[in-house]
C-alpha positions as CSV (number, residue, x, y, z in Angstrom):
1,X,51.1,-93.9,134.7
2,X,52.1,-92.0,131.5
3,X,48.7,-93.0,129.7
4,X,46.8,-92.1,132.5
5,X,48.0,-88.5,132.8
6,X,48.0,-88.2,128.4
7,X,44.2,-89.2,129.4
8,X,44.0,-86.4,131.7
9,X,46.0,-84.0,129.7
10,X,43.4,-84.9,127.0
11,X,40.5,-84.5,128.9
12,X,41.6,-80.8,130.5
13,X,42.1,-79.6,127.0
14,X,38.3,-80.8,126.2
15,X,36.8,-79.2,129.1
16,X,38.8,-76.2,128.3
17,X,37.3,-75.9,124.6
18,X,33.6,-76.5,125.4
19,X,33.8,-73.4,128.1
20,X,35.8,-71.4,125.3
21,X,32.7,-72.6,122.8
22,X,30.4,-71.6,125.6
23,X,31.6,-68.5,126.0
24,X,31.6,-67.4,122.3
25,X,28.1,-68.4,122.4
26,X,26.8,-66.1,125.2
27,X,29.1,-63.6,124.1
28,X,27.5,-63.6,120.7
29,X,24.1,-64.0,121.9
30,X,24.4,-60.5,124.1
31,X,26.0,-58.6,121.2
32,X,22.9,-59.9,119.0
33,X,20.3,-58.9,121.6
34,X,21.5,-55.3,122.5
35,X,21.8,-54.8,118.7
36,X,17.9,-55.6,118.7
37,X,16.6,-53.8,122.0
38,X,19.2,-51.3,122.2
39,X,21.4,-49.5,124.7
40,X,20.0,-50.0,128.2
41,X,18.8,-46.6,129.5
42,X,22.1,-44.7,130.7
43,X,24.4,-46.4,128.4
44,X,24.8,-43.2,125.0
45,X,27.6,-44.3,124.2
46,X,27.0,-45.3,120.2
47,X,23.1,-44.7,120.0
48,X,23.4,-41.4,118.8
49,X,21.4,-40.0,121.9
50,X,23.3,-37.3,124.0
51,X,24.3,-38.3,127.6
52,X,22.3,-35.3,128.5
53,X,19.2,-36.5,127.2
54,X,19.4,-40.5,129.0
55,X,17.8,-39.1,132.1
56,X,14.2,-38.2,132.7
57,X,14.2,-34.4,134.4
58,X,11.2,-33.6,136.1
59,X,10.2,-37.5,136.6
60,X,7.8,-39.5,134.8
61,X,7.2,-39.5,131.6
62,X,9.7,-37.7,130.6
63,X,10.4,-35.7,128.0
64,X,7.7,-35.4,125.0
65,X,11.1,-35.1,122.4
66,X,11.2,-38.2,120.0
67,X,15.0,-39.5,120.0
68,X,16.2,-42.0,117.3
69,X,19.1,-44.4,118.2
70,X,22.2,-44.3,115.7
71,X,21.0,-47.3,113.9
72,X,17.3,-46.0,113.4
73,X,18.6,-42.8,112.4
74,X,20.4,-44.4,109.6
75,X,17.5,-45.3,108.0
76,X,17.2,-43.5,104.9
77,X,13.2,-42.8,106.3
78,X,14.9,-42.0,110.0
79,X,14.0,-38.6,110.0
80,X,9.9,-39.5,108.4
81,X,9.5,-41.5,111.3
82,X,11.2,-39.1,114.1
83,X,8.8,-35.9,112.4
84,X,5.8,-38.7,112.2
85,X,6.3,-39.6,115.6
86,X,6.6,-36.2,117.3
87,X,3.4,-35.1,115.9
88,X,1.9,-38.4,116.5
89,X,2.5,-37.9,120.9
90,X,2.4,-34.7,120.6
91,X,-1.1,-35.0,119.5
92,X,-1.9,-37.3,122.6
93,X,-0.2,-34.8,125.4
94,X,-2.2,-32.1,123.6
95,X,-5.3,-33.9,123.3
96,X,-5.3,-32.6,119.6
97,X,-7.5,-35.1,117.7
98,X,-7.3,-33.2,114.4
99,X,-3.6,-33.5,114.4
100,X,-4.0,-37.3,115.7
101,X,-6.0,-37.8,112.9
102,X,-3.2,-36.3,110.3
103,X,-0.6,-38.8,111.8
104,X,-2.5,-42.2,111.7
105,X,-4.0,-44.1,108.7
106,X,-8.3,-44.1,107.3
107,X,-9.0,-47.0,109.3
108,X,-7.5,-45.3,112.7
109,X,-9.6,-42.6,111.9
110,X,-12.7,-44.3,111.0
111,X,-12.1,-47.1,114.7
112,X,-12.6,-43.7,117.1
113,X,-14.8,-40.8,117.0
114,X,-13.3,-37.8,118.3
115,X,-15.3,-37.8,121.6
116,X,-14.0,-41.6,122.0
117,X,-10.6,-40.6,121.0
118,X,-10.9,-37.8,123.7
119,X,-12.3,-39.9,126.7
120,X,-9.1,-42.8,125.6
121,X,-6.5,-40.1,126.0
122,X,-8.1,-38.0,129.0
123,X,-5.5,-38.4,131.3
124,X,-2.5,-39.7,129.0
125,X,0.8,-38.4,129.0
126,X,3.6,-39.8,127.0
127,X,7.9,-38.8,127.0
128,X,11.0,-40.7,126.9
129,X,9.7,-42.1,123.2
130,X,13.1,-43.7,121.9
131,X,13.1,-45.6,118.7
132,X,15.4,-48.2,118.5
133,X,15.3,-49.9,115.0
134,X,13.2,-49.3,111.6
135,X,13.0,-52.0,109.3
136,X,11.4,-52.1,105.9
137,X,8.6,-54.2,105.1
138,X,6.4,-55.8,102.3
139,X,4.0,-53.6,101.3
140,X,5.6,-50.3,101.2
141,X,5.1,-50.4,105.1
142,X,7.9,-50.3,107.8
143,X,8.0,-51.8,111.1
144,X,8.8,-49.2,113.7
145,X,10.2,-50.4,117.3
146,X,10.3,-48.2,120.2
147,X,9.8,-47.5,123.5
148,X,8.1,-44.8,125.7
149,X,6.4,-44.1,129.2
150,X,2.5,-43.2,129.6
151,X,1.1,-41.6,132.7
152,X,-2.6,-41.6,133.1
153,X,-5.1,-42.2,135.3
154,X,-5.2,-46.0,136.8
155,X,-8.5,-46.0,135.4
156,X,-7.6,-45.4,131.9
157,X,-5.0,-47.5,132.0
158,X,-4.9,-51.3,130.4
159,X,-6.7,-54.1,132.7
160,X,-4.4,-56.0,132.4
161,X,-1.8,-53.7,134.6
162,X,-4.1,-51.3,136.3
163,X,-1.3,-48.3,137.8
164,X,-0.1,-44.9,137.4
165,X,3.4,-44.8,134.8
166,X,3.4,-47.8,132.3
167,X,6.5,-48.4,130.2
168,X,5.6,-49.5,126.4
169,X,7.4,-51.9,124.1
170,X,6.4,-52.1,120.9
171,X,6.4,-52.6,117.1
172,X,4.4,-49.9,115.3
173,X,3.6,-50.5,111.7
174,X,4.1,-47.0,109.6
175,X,2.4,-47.1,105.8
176,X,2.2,-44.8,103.4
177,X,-0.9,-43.3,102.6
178,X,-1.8,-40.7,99.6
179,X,1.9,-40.3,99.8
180,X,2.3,-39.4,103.3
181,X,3.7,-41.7,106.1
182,X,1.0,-42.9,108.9
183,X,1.0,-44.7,111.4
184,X,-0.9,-47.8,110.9
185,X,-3.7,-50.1,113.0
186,X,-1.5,-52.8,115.5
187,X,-2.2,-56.5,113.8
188,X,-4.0,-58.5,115.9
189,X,-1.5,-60.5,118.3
190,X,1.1,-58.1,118.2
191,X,3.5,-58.4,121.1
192,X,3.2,-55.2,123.2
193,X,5.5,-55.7,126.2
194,X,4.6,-53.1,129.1
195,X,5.7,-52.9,132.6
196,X,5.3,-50.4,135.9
197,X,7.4,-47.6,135.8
């Protein structure tokens, strides 16, 4: 009887350090995935973002203002990017070609004429940009990921979700050209997650 509860004694104690390994797993696993999307919307505590600013006022998009979370505005090229960016959507909203053009690389450029640039962004709207990470990369590039919401016509927007208010996901590469920080043509297969508003 003695060896039979030692054997269950035993057993107990196993069960009770695979769920403590389990749970130091998932725990770890959570802490390394919100250090890589960020803060869920709301949440301002530690991303350097004002609770103020977490809402959208005035529905979608939001507001045009580019906001840096604390670990992309330690970056030493935080602010670059936050400047680069605000012209960049600002350019869009304002259906300013000539400043889109000073904000992207030659080979943008060259892809679009202005009138093709103008019928893309016809109806296009774009706020709540947040960027959540920049990384340096090979090349004197940098990787750039954010987030932000488009309106535009359903027309206009992507076949493959055809509505109203998209939400954007992506990794925008940022190289410097003639001195000057651009933003850079997507390489082919990037992931660009997007969902409805």
């Amino acid at each position: 009887m003695a060896a039979a509860s030692s054997a269950s004694a035993s057993q107990r104690r196993w069960v009770v350090l695979v769920l403590l390994v389990v749970l130091a797993v998932t725990v770890t696993a959570a802490i390394l995935a919100r250090n890589w999307y960020g803060e869920p919307d709301g949440a301002s505590a530690g991303t350097g973002i004002d609770a103020g600013e977490s809402s959208v006022p005035g529905g979608e998009p939001g507001p045009s203002a580019v906001r840096l979370t604390s670990d992309a505005r330690a970056h030493p090229l935080g602010e670059n990017v936050r400047r680069l960016l605000s012209d960049y959507f600002a350019a869009i909203n304002k259906r300013d070609y000539e400043r889109w053009t000073r904000t992207v690389t030659t080979d943008r450029v060259q892809s679009l004429t202005e009138q093709q640039w103008l019928d893309n962004y016809e109806t296009t709207k774009d706020g709540s940009i947040r960027v959540y990470r920049i990384e340096s990369a090979p090349g004197n590039t940098l990787r750039v990921l954010l987030g932000f919401t488009s309106t535009q016509d359903r027309s206009q927007a992507p076949a493959d979700l055809p509505v109203g208010c998209i939400r954007w996901r992506l990794s925008l590469p940022v190289a410097k050209e003639a001195g000057q920080w651009k933003i850079d043509e997507l390489e082919p297969g990037t992931k660009q997650e997007k969902q409805r508003c």
